[in-house]
PALUM-741417 format. One record per residue (C-alpha): residue in three letters; x negated, y, z. Coordinates in Angstrom, 3 decimals. Layout:
BEGIN
 resn     east    north       up
  ALA        X        Y        Z
...
***
This chain:
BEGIN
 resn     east    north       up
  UNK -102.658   60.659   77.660
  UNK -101.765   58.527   80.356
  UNK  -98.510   59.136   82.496
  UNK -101.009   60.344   85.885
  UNK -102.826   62.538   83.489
  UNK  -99.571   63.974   82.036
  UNK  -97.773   64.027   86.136
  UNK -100.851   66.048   86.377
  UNK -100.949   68.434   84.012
  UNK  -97.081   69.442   84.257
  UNK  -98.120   70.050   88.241
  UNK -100.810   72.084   87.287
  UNK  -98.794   74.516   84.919
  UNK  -96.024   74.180   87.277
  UNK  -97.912   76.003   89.528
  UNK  -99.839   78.191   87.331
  UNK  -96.159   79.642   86.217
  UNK  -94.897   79.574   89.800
  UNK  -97.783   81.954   90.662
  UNK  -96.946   84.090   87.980
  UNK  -93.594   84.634   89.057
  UNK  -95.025   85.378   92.207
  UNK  -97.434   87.695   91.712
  UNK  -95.280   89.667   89.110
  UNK  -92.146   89.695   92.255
  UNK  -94.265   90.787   94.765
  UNK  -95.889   93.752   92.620
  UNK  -92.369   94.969   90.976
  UNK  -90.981   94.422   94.485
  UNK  -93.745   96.853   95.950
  UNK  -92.529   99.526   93.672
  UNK  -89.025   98.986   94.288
  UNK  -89.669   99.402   98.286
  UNK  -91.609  102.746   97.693
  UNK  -89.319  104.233   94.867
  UNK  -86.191  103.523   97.497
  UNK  -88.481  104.895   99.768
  UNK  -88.744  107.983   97.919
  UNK  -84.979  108.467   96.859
  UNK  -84.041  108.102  100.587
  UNK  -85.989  110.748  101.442
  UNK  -84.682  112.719   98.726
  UNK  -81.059  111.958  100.204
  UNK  -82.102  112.713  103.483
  UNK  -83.627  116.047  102.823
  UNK  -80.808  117.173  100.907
  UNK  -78.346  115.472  103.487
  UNK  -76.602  113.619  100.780
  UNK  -73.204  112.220  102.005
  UNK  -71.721  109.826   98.809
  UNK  -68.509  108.611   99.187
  UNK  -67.093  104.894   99.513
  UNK  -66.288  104.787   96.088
  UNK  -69.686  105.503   94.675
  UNK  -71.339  103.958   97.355
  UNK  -69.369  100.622   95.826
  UNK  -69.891  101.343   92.738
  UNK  -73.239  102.101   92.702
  UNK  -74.240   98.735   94.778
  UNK  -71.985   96.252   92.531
  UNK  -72.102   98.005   89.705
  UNK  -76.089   98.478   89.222
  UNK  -76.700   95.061   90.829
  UNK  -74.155   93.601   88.445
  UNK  -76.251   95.801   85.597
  UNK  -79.456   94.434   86.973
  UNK  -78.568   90.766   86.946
  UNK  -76.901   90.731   83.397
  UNK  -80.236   92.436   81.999
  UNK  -82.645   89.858   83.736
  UNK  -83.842   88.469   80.599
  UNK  -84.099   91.703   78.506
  UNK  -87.202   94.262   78.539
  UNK  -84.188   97.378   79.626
  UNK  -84.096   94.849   83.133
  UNK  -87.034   96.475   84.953
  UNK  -85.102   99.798   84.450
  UNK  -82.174   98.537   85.543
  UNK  -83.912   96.663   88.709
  UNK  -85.484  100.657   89.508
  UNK  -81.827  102.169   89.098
  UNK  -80.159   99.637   91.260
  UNK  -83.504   99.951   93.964
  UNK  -82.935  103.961   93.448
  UNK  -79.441  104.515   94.406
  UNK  -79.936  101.766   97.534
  UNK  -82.542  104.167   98.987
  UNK  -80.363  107.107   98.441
  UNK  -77.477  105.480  100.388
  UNK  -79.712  104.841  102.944
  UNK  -80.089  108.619  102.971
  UNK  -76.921  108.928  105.410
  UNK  -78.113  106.429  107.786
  UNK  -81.385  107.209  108.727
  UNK  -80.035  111.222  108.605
  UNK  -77.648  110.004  111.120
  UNK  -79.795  108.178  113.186
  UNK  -81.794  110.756  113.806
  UNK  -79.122  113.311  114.466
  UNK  -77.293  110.721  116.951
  UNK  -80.213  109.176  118.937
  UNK  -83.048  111.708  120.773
  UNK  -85.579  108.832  119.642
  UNK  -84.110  108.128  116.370
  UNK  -87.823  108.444  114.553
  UNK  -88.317  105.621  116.921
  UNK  -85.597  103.547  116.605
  UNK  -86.191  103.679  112.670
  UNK  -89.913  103.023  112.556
  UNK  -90.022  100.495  115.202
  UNK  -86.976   98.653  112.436
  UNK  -88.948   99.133  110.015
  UNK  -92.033   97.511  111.326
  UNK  -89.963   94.811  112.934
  UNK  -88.724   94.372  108.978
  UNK  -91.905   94.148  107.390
  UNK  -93.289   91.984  109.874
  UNK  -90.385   89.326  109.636
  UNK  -90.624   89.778  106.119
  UNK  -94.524   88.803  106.000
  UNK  -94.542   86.191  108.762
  UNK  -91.894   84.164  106.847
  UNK  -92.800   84.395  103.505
  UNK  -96.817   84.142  104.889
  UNK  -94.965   80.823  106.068
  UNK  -93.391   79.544  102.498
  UNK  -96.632   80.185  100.878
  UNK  -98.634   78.435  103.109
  UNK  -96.274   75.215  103.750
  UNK  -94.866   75.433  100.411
  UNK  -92.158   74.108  102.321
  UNK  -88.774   73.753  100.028
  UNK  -85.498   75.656  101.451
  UNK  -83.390   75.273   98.322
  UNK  -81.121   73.211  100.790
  UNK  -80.048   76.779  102.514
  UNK  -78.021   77.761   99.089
  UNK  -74.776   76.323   99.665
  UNK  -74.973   77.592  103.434
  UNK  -76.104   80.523  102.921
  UNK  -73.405   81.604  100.494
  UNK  -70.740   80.384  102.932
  UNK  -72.392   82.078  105.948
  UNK  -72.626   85.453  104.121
  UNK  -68.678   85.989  103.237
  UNK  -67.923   84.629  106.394
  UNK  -70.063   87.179  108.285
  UNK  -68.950   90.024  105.389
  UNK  -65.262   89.027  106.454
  UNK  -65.576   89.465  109.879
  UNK  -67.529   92.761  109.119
  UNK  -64.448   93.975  107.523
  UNK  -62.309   92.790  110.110
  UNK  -64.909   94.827  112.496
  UNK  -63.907   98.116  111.004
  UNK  -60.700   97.480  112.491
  UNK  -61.261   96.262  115.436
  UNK  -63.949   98.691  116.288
  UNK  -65.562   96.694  118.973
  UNK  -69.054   97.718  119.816
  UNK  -70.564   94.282  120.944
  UNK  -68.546   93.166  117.935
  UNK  -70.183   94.883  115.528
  UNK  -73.722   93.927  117.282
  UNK  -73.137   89.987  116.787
  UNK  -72.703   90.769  112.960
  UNK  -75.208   92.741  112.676
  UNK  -77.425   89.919  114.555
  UNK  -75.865   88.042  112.076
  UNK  -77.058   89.703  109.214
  UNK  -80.321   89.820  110.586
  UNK  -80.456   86.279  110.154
  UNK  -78.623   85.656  106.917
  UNK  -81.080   88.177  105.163
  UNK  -84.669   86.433  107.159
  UNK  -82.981   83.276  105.844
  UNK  -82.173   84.393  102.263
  UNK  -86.031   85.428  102.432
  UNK  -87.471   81.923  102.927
  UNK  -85.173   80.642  100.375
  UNK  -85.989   83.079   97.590
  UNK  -89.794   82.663   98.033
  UNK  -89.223   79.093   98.102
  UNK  -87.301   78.971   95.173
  UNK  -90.139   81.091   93.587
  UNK  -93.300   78.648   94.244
  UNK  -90.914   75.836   93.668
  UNK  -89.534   76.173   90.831
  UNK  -85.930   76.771   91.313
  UNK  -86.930   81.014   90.261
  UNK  -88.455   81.656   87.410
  UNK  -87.050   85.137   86.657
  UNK  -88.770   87.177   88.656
  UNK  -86.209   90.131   87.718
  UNK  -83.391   88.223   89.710
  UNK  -86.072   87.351   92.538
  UNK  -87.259   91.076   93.280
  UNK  -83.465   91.539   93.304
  UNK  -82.870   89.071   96.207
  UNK  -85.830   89.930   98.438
  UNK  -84.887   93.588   97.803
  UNK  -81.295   93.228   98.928
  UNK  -82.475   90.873  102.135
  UNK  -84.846   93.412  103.039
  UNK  -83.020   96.065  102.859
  UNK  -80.100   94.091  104.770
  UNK  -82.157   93.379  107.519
  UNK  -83.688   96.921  107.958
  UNK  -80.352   98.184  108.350
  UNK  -78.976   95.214  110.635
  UNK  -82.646   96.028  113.441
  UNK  -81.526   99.598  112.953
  UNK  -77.751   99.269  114.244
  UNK  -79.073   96.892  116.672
  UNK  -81.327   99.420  118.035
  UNK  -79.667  102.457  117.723
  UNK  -76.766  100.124  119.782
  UNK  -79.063   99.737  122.487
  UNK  -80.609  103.076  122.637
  UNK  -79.093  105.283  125.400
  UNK  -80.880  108.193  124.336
  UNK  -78.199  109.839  122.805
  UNK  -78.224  114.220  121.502
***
């Protein structure tokens, strides 16, 4: 076999793998969405309020779970546990957005279109380019404990417009993280697609709840 023929042949199951990946992150990712769906309704209906401490250790701890099970078959479980208690946390929120604003149904549906249309107009984007954003790494992982920083230094400062530029800044961070995971995915640089469900969960969710404060800070419709 010649060196084209062999160039060629790596390229082709390459991308055969790549699409794999794909195909088995978007349909695991799918279930996440609607089973964190499902538990946030749960919390919601039961008007769930867990405290800092769980809410911490849930997020790290599961994630942490999730991400040193990757490779094994107890991983998928471990992706739906971490997925699970995410939409239960998000319980609170949405129960207080809708006690707080008079068009909080609005404010949360018109986020979560806003999400899934960012979310399908940039990775609609990736797919078709196959443009590579592996260069975002390094930036992105600076950007996002600078802007976690300054969200703890928010708490303190409690300054309304404040707390509007980081959530704007979320917003991006997590549309960013997006084209970088699906990137990494149909370029080669993701071939677990365990860890890459994990990171287009976690920048979805991120930037449903970054449109929501943004919203909710602009809403003067207030109970």
């Amino acid at each position: 076999m010649s060196f084209q023929n062999y160039s060629i042949s790596t390229s082709k199951e390459n991308l055969i793998a790549s699409n794999v990946v794909l195909r088995k992150t978007y349909f695991l990712l799918s279930l996440t969405l609607l089973f964190s769906s499902l538990t946030a309704a749960f919390s919601m209906a039961t008007h769930a309020r867990p405290g800092l401490l769980l809410m911490l250790a849930g997020m790290f701890g599961l994630s942490f779970l999730a991400r040193r099970l990757c490779n094994s078959p107890w991983g998928v479980a471990a992706v739906f546990a971490f997925t699970g208690f995410m939409g239960y946390a998000l319980g609170p929120i949405l129960d207080m957005t809708m006690r707080t604003y008079a068009n909080g149904g609005q404010i949360i549906m018109t986020s979560l279109g806003a999400t899934g249309l960012i979310f399908l107009s940039l990775s609609g984007y990736v797919l078709t380019t196959r443009k590579n954003f592996n260069y975002l790494g390094g930036f992105l992982f600076v950007a996002t404990t600078g802007v976690f920083l300054a969200a703890i230094a928010g708490i303190f400062l409690k300054m309304p417009i404040f707390s509007i530029i980081i959530s704007g800044a979320f917003a991006l961070i997590s549309s960013a993280y997006i084209l970088y995971t699906t990137s990494a995915i149909i370029n080669g640089g993701e071939d677990n697609y365990i860890m890459a469900t994990l990171s287009l969960f976690v920048s979805i969710f991120n930037l449903f709840v970054s449109l929501l404060r943004i919203l909710g800070a602009f809403s003067g419709n207030r109970d």
